[in-house]
BALOPA-627980 format. One record per residue: z, x, y of N, C-alpha, C in turn; residue number from 1. Coordinates in pm, whole numbers, plus 50000, padded with zeros to 5 digits. Each point is the difference from the previous one (the first is absolute). Layout:
<pts>
n.z, n.x, n.y, ca.z, ca.x, ca.y, c.z, c.x, c.y, nr
Z, X, Y, Z, X, Y, Z, X, Y, NUM $
...
</pts>
This chain:
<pts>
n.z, n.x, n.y, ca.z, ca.x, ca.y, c.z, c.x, c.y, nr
50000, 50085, 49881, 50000, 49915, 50119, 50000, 50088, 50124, 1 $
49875, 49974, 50076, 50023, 50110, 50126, 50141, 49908, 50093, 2 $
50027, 50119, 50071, 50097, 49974, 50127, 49943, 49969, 50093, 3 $
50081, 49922, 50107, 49930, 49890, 50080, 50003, 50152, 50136, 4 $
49909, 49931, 50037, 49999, 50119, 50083, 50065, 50021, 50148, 5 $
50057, 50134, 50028, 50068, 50025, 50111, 49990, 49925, 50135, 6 $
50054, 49920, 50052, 50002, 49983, 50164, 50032, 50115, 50104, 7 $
49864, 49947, 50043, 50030, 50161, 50157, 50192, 50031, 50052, 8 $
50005, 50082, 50061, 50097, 49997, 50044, 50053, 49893, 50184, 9 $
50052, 49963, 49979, 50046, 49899, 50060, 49964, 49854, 50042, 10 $
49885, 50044, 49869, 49963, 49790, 49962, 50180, 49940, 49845, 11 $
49995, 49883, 50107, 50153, 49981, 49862, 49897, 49901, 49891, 12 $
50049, 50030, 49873, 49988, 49878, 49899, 49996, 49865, 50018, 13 $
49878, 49948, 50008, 49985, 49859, 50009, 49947, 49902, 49850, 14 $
50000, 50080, 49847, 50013, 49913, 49944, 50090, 49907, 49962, 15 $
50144, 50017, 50001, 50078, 49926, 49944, 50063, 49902, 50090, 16 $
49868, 49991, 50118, 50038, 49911, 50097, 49951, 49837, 49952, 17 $
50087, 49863, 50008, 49910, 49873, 49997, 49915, 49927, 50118, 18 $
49871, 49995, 49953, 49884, 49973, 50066, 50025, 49839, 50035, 19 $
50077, 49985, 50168, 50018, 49842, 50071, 49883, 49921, 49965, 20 $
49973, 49879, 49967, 49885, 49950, 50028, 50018, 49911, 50140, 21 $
49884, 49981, 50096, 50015, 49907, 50104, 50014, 49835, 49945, 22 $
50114, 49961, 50079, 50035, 49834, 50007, 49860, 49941, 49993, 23 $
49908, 49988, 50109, 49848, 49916, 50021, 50089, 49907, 50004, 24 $
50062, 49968, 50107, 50087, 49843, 50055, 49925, 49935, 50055, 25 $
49901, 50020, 50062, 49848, 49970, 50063, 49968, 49896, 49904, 26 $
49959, 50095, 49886, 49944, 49895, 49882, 50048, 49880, 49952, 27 $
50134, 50021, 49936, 50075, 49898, 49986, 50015, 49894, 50085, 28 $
49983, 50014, 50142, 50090, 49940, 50077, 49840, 49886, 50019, 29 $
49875, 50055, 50028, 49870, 49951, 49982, 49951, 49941, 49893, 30 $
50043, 50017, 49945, 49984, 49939, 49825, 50122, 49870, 50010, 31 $
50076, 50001, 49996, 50105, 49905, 50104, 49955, 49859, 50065, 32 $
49956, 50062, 50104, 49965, 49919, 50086, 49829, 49893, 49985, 33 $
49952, 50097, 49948, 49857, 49946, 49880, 50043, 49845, 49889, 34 $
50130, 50078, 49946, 50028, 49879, 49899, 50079, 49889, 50006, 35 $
50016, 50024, 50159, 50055, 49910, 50041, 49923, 49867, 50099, 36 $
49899, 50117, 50036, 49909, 49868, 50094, 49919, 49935, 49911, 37 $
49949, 50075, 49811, 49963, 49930, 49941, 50044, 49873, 49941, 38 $
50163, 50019, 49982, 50080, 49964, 49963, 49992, 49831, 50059, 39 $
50036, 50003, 50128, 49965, 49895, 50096, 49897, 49935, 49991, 40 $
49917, 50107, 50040, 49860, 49906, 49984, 49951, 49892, 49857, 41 $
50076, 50025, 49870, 50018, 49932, 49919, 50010, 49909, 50011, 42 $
50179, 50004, 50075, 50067, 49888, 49986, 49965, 49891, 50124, 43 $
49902, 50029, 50089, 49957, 49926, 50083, 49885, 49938, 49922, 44 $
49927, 50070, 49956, 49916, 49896, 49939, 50043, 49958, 49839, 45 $
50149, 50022, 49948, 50040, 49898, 49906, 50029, 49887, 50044, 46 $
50028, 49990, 50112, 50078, 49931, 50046, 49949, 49881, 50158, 47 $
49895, 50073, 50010, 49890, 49909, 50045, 49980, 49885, 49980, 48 $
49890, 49918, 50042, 49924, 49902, 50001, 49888, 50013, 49934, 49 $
49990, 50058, 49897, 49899, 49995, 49925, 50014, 49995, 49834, 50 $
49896, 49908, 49965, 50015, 49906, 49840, 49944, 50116, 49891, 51 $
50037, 50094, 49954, 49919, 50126, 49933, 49952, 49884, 49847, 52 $
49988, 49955, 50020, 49967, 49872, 49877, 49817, 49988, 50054, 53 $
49997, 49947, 50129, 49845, 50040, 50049, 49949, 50097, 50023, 54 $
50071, 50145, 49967, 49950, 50177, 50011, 49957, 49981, 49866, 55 $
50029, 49898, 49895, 49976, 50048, 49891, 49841, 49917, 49921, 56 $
50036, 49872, 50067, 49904, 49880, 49981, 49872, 50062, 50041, 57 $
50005, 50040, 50157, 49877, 50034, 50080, 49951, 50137, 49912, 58 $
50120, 50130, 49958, 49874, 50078, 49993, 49887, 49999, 49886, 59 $
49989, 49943, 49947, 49868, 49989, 49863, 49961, 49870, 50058, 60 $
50042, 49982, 50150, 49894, 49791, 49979, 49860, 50052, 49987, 61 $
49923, 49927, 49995, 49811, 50047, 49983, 49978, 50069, 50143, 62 $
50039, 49907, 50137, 49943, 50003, 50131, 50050, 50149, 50029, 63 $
50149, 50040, 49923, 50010, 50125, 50068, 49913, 50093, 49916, 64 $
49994, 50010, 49881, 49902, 50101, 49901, 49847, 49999, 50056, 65 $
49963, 49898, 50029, 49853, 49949, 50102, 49992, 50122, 50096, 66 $
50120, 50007, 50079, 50053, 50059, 50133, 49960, 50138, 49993, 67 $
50082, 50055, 49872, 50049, 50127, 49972, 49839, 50093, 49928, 68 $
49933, 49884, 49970, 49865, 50062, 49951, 49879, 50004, 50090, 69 $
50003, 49871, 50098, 49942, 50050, 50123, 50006, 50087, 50069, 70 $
50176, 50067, 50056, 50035, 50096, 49984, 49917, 50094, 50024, 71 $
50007, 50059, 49880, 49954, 50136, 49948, 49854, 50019, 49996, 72 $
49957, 49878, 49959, 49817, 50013, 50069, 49959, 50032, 50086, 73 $
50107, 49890, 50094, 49924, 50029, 50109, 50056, 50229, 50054, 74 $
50095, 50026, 49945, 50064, 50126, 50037, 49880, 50068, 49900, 75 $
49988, 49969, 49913, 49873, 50165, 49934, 49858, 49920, 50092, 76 $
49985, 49866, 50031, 49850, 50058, 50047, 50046, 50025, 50135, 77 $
50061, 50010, 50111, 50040, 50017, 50113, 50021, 50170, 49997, 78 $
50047, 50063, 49852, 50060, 50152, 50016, 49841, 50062, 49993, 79 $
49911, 49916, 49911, 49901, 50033, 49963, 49878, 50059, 50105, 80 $
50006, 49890, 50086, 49946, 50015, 50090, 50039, 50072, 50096, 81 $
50114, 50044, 50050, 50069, 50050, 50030, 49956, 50182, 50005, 82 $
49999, 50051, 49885, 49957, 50092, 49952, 49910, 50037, 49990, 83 $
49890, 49889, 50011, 49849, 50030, 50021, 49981, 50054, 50138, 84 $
50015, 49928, 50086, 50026, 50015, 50129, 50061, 50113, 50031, 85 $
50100, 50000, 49989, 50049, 50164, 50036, 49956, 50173, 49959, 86 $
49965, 49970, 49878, 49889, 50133, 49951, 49895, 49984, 50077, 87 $
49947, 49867, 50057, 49864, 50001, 50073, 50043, 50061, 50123, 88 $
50137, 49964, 50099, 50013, 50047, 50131, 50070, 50096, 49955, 89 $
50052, 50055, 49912, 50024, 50146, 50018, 49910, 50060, 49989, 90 $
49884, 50004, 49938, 49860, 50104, 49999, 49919, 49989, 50118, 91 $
50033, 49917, 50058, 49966, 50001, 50183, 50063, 50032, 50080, 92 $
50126, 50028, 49959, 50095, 50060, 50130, 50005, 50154, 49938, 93 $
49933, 49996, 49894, 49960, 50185, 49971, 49876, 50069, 49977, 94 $
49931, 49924, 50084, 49878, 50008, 49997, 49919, 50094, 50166, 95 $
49950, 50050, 50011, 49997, 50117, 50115, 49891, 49858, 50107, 96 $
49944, 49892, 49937, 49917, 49938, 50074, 50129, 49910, 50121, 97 $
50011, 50021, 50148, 50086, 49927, 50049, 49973, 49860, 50008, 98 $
49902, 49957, 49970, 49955, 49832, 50011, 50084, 49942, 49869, 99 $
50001, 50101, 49907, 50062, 49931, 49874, 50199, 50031, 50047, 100 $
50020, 50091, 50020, 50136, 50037, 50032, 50063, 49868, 50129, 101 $
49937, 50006, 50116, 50022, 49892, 50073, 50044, 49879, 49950, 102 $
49896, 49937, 49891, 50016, 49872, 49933, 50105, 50018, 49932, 103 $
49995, 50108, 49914, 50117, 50011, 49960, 50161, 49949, 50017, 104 $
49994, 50079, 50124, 50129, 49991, 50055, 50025, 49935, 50090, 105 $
49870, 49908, 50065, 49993, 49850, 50033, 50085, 49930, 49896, 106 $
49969, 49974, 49893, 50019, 49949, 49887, 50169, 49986, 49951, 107 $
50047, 50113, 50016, 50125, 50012, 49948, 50075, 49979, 50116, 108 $
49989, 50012, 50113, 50062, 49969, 50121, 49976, 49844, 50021, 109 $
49927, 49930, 49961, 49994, 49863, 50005, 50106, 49938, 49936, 110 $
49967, 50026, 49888, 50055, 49928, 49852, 50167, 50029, 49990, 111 $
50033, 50133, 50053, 50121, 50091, 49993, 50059, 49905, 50095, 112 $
49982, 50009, 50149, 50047, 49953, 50056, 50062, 49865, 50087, 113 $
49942, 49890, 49888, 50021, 49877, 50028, 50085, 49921, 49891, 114 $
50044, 49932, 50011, 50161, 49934, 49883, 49861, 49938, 49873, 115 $
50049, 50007, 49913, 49945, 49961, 49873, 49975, 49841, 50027, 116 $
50104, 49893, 50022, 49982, 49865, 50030, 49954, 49976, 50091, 117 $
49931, 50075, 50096, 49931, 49989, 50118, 49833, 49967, 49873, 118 $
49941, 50122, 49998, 49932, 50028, 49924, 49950, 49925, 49889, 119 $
50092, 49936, 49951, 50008, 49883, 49874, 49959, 49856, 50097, 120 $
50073, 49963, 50102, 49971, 49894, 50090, 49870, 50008, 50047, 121 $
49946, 50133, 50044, 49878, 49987, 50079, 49878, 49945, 49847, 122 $
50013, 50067, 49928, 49900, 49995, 49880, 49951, 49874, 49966, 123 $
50177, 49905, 49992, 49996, 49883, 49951, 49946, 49894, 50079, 124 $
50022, 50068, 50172, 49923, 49852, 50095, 49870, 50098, 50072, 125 $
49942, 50069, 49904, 49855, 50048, 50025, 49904, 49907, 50039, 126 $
50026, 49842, 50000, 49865, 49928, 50006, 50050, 49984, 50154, 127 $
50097, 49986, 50083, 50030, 50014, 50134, 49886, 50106, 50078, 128 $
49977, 50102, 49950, 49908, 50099, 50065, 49889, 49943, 49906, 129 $
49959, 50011, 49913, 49866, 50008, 49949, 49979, 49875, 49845, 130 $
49935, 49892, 50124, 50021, 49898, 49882, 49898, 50012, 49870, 131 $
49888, 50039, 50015, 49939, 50012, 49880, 49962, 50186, 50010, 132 $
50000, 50005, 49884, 49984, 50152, 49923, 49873, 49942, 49911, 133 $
49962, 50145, 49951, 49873, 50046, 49922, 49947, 50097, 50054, 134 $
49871, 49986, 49901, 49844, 50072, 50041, 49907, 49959, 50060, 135 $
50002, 50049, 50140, 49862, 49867, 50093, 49848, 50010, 49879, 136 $
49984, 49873, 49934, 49903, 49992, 49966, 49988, 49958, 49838, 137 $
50140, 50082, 49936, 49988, 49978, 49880, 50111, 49871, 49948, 138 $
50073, 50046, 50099, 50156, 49907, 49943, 50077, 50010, 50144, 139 $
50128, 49902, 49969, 50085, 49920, 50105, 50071, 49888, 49974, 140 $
50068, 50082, 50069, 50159, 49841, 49946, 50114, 50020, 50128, 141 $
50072, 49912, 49944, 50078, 49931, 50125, 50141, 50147, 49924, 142 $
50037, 50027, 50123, 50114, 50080, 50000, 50070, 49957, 49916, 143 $
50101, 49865, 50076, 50076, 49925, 49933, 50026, 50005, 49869, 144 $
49881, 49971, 49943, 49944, 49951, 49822, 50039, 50190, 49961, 145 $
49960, 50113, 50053, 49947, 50097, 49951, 50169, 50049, 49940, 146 $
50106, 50027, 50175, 50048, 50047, 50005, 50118, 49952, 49929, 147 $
50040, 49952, 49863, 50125, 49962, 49943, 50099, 50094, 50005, 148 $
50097, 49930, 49977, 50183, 50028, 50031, 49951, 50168, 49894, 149 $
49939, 50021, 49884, 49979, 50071, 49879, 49958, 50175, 50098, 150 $
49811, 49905, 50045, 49955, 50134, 50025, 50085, 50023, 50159, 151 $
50036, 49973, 50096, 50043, 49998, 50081, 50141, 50120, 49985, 152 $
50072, 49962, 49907, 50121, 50109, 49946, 49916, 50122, 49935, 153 $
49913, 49982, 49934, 49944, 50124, 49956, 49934, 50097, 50104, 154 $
49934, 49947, 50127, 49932, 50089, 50082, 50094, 50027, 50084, 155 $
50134, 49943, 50018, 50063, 50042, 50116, 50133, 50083, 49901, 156 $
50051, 50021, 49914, 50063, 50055, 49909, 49946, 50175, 49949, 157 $
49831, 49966, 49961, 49897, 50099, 49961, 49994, 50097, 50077, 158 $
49975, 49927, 50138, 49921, 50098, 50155, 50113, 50053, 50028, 159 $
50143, 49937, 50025, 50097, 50071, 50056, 50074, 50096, 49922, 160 $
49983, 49999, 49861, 50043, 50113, 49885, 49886, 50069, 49996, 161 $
49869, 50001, 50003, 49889, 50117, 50042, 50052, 50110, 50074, 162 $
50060, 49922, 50120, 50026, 50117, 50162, 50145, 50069, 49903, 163 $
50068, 49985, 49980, 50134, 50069, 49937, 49921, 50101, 49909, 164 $
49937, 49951, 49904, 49948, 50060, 49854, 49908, 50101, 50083, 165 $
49951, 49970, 50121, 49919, 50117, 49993, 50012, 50120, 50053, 166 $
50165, 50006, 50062, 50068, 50145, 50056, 50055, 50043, 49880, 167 $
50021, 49913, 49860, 50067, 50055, 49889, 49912, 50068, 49955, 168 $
49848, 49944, 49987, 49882, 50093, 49922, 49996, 50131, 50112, 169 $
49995, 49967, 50123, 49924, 50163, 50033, 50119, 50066, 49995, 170 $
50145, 49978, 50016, 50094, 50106, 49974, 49975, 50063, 49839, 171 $
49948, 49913, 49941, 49987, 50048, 49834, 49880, 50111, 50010, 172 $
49924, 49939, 50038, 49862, 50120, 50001, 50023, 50086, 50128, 173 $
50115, 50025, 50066, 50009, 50099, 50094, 50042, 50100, 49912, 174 $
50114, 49956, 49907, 50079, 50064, 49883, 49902, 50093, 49939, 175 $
49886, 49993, 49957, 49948, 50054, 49900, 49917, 50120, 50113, 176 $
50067, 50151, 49929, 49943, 50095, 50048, 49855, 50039, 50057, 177 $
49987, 50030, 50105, 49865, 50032, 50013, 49917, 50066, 49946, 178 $
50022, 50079, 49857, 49940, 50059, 49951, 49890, 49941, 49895, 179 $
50105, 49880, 49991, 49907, 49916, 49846, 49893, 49916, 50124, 180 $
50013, 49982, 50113, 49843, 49920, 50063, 49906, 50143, 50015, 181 $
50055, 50139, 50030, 49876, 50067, 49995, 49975, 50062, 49868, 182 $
50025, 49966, 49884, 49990, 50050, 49894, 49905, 49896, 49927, 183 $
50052, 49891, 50062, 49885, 49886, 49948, 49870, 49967, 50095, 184 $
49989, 50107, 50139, 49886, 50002, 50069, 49903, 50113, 49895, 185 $
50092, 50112, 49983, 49926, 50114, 49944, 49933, 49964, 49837, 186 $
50042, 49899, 49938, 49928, 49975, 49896, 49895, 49914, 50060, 187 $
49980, 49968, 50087, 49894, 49866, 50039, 50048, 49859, 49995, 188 $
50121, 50005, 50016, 50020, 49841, 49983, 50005, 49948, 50166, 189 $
49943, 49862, 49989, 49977, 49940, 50143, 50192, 49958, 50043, 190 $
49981, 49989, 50143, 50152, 49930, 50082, 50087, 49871, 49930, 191 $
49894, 49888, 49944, 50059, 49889, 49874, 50064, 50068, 49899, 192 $
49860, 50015, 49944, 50059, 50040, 49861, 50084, 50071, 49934, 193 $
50025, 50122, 50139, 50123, 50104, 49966, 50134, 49878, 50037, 194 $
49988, 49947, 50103, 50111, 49891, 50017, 50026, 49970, 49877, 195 $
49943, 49930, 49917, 49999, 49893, 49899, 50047, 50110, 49876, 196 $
49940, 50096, 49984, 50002, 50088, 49856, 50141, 50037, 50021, 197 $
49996, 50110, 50086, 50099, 50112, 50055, 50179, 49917, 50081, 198 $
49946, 49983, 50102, 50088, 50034, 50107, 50078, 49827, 50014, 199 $
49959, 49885, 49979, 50052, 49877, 49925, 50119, 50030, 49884, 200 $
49924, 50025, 49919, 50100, 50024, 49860, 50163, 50102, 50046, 201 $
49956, 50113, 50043, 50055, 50058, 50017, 50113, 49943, 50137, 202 $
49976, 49904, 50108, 50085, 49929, 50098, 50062, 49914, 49893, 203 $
49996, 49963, 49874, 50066, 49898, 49966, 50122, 50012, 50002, 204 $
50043, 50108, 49958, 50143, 50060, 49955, 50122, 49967, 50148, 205 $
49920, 50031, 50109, 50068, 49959, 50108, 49973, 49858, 50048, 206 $
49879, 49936, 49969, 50019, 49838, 50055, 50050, 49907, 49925, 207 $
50017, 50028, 49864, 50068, 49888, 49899, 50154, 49951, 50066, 208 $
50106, 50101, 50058, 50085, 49963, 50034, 50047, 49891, 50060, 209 $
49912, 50002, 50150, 49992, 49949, 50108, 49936, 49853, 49967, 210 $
49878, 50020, 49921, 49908, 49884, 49971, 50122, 49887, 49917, 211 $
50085, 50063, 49896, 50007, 49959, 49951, 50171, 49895, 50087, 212 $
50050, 50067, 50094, 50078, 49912, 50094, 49909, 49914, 50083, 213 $
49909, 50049, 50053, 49947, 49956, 50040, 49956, 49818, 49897, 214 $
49939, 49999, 49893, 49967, 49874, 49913, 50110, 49925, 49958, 215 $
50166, 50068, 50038, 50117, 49928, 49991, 49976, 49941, 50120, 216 $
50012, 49992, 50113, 49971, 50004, 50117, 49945, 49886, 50058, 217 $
49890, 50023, 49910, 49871, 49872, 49976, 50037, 49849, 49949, 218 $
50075, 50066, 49891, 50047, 49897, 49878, 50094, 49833, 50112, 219 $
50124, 50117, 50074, 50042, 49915, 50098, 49951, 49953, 50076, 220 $
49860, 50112, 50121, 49971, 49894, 50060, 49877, 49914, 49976, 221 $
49989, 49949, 49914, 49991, 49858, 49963, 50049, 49911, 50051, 222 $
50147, 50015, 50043, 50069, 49927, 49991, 49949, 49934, 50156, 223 $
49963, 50049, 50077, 49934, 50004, 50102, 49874, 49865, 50044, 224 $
49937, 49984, 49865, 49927, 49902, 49994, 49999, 49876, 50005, 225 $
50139, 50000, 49990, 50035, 49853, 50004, 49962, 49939, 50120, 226 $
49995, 50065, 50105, 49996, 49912, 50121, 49819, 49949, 50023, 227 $
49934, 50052, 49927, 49843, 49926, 49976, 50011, 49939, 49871, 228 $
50083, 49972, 49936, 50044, 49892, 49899, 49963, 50053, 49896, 229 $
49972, 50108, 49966, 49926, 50088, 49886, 50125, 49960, 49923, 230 $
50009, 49954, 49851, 50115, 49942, 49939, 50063, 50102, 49877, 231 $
50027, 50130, 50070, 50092, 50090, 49925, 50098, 49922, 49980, 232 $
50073, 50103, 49927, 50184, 50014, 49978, 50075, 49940, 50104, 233 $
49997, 50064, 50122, 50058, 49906, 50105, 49999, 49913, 50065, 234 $
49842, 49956, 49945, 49964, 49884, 50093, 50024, 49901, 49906, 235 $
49996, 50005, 49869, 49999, 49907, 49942, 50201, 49999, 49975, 236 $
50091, 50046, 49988, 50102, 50000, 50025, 50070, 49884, 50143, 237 $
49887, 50079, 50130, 50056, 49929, 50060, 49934, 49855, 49990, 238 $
49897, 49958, 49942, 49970, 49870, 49982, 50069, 49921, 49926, 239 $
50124, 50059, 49889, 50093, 49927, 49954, 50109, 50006, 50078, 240 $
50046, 50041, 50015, 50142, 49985, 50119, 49966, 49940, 50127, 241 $
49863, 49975, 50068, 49979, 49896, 50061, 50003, 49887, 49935, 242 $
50005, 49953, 49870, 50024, 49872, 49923, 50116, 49998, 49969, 243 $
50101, 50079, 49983, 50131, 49950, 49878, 50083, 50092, 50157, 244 $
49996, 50100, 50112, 50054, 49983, 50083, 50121, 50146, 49914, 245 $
50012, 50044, 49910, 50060, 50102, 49958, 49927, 50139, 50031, 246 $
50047, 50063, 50126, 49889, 50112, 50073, 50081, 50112, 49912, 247 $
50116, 50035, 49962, 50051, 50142, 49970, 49946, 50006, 49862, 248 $
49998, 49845, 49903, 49974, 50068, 49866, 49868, 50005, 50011, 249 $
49868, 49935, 50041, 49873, 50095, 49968, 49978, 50119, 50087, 250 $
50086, 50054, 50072, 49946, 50118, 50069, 50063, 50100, 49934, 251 $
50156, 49951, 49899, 49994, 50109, 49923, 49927, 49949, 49884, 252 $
49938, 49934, 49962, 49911, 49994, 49884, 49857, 50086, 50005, 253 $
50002, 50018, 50152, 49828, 50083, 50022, 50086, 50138, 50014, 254 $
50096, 50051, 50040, 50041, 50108, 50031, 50075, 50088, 49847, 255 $
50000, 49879, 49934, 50006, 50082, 49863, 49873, 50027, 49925, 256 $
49890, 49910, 50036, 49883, 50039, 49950, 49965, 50141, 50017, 257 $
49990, 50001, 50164, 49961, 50114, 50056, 50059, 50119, 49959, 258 $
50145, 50009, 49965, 50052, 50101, 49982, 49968, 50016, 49834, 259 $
49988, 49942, 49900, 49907, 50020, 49859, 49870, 50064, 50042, 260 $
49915, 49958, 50089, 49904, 50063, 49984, 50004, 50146, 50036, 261 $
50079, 50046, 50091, 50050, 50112, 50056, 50046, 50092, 49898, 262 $
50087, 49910, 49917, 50063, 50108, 49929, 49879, 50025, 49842, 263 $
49880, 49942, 49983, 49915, 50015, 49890, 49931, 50123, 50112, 264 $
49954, 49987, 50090, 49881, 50043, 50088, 50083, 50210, 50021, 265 $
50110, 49973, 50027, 50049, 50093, 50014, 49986, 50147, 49908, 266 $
50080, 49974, 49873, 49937, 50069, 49886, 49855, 50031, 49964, 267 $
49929, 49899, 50009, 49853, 50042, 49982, 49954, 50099, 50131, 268 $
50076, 49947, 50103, 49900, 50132, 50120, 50093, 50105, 49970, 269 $
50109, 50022, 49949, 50040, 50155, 49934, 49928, 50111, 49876, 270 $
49964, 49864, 49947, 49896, 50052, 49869, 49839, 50032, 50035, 271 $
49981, 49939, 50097, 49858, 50079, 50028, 49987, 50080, 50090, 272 $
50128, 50070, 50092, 50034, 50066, 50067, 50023, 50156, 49941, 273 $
50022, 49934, 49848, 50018, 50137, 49878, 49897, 50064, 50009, 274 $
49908, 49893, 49933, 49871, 50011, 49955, 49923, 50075, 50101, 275 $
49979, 49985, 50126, 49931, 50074, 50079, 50075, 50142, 50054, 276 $
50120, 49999, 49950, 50047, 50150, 50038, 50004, 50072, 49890, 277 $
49943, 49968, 49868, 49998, 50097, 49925, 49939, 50131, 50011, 278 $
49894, 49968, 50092, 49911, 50158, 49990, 50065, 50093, 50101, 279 $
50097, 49932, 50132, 50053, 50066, 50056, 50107, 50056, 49933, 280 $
50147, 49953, 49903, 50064, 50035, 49948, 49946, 50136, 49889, 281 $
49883, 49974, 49918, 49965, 50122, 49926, 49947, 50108, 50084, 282 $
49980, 49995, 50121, 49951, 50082, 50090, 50124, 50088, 50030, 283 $
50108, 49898, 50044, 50151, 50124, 50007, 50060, 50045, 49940, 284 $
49990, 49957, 49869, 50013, 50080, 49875, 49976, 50131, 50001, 285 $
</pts>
């Protein structure tokens, strides 16, 4: 057994000293006070005015499952579009032509900067400005007829998640080194196609994150639609409690929906968040 080895001269022995641990009274005392406002908040709503007998009736009625599947349609084709749009104005706001950059950021400064239910309202009383739409010559129809509660949430939902989605794409393709766009000039590949092959794939790893709060994001505002009568989750919620006059139990009947879908949606954007960092992870290897 070697001997422990000498201390300098006039350092003293500090093993056979006991190592204090800190109180963290902070913690406790915050942890405390947490389980206590939960605590309350319980017992205010045990103790409430509300029948949890109709939290239970309402959530599987048809009108809310109706709700909860409109929902989400309308949230993937709204993300959908969404995303189209924004790869389109991010490749114009990185594009050296300023006519395309301008629009660009016309574009996102529009959409960015005006309230979402603004946006949703204007869409829905579109026949106010422009009563019939079409093609002079081929086709035409009355606004009114065109513009339903449906597509109305989708173009004003779509356009205004475009302008967001599309500072997420060019921060993604800012990400990707400049070496792989002139490496994919020097083989001959055109400004698209290196986009598309190369320098796309490779932004994924950084836009999945964002995108993917971002389509939580979405999911809620939906909820938004109600006021052009589009008959989600909330709208159709609140169309029963305007009949039976019980407002707390369907709003927690939609607010537990919402939070199920949250908590399925969640895990999956962790798992494909894997998936696209694998090549970075074997890279730091």
């Amino acid at each position: 057994m070697k001997p422990a080895p000498a201390l300098a001269e006039g350092f003293p022995d500090l093993s056979g000293m006991r190592v204090a641990r800190e109180p963290h009274w902070f913690r406790w005392l915050s942890a405390a006070l947490i389980v206590l406002v939960l605590a309350l908040i319980g017992r205010a709503f045990a103790g409430g005015q509300i029948e949890w007998s109709y939290v239970g009736r309402f959530l599987t009625a048809k009108v809310i499952i109706e709700g909860i599947v409109n929902t989400m349609v309308m949230a993937v084709l709204a993300m959908a579009l969404g995303i189209f749009l924004g790869v389109v104005v991010a490749i114009m706001r990185l594009s050296p032509n300023p006519v395309l950059k301008t629009v660009a950021a016309g574009y996102a400064w529009l959409f960015r900067g005006t309230p979402l239910i603004l946006q949703l309202l204007l869409w829905f009383n579109l026949a106010l400005v422009f009563p019939t739409i079409g093609i002079p010559g081929l086709w035409s129809a009355r606004a009114v007829d065109v513009m339903t509660p449906f597509l109305a949430a989708l173009l004003g939902l779509g356009i205004n998640q475009g302008a967001y989605t599309s500072e997420v794409m060019r921060a993604g393709m800012l990400s990707v080194d400049i070496g792989q766009y002139e490496a994919a000039q020097a083989i001959g590949m055109g400004r698209l196609r290196a986009l598309r092959r190369i320098v796309l794939p490779q932004a994924m790893r950084v836009v999945i994150p964002p995108l993917g709060n971002e389509f939580i994001g979405m999911v809620k505002a939906t909820s938004l639609a109600s006021v052009i009568q589009y008959p989600e989750l909330l709208h159709n919620a609140e169309n029963i409690y305007y009949a039976n006059s019980r407002v707390i139990e369907l709003l927690i009947v939609a607010g537990l929906w919402y939070l199920l879908v949250v908590s399925v949606l969640t895990p999956l954007q962790m798992l494909l968040e894997r998936r696209f960092a694998r090549g970075t992870l074997r890279l730091a290897r």
